[in-house]
N, C-alpha and C positions, 0 to 999 in steps of 0.2 A: 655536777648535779647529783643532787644526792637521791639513792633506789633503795627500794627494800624487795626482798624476795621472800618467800617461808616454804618450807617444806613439812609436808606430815610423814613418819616414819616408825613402823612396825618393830618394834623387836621383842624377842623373848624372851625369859628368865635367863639371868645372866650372859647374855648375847649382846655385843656389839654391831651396831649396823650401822651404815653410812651412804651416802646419795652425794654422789657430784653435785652440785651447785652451781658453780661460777669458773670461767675459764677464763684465764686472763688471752686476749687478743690481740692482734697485730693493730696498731694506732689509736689504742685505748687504753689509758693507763687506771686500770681498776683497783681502788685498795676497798677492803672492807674494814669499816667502823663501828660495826656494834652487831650483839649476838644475844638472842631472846630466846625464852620457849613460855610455855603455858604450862606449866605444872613445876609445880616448887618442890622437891621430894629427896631427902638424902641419898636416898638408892638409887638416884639417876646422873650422870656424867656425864656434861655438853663435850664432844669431841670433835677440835678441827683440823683435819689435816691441809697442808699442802705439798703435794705431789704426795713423796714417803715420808717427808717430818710431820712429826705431831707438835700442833702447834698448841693447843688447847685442849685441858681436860678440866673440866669445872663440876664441881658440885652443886650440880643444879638449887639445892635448899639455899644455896647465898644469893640467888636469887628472890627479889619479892616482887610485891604490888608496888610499895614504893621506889624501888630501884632493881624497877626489871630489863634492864638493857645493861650486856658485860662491856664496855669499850673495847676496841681495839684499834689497829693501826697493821693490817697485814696487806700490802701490796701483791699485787698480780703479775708477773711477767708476761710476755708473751710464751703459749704454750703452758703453761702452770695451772692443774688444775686443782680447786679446793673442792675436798669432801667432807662433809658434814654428818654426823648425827649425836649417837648416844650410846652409852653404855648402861645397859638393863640391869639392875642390881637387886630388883626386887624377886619375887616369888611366883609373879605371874608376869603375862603377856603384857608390853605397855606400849597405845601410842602416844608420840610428842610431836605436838606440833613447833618447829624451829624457824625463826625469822632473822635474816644476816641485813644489817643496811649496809653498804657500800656507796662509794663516788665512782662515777665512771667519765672521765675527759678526755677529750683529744691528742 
């Protein structure tokens, strides 16, 4: 079945921030498939990690209205947690609001 989640998330001038998300569980095999936010902006870097590897740094401006969703295909272990946000490139304070869909099955 497929789920969507979003988070909103605070950061600074040039600060990175991040927010657990999704944890992968015992007798659920979760991948996630697709990665949004709301603001299309050169200054701003979708960032995903799982666990310590960085999976994901995107430049949020290759984002649009017409193709606002980045694919992906990142599975879940059990115990694996993915953390999510952004990296602030702009001059001031910015929130973004971020949406992961994922599948989660037996």
């Amino acid at each position: 079945m497929l789920k969507y989640k979003r988070v909103t998330i605070t950061a600074a001038t040039t600060v990175e921030e991040l927010n657990p998300l999704l944890a992968g569980m015992a007798g659920k095999n979760r991948v996630i498939t697709s990665l949004s936010c709301d603001k299309y902006n050169d200054y701003l870097r979708l960032r995903v990690y799982r666990d310590a590897d960085q999976i994901v740094d995107y430049d949020c401006e290759l984002l649009t209205d017409e193709f606002p969703l980045l694919p992906m295909d990142l599975p879940l272990a059990e115990g694996q947690l993915c953390n999510i946000g952004f990296y602030n490139g702009t001059s001031a304070g910015v929130t973004l609001t971020i949406g992961i869909g994922y599948t989660e099955a037996d």
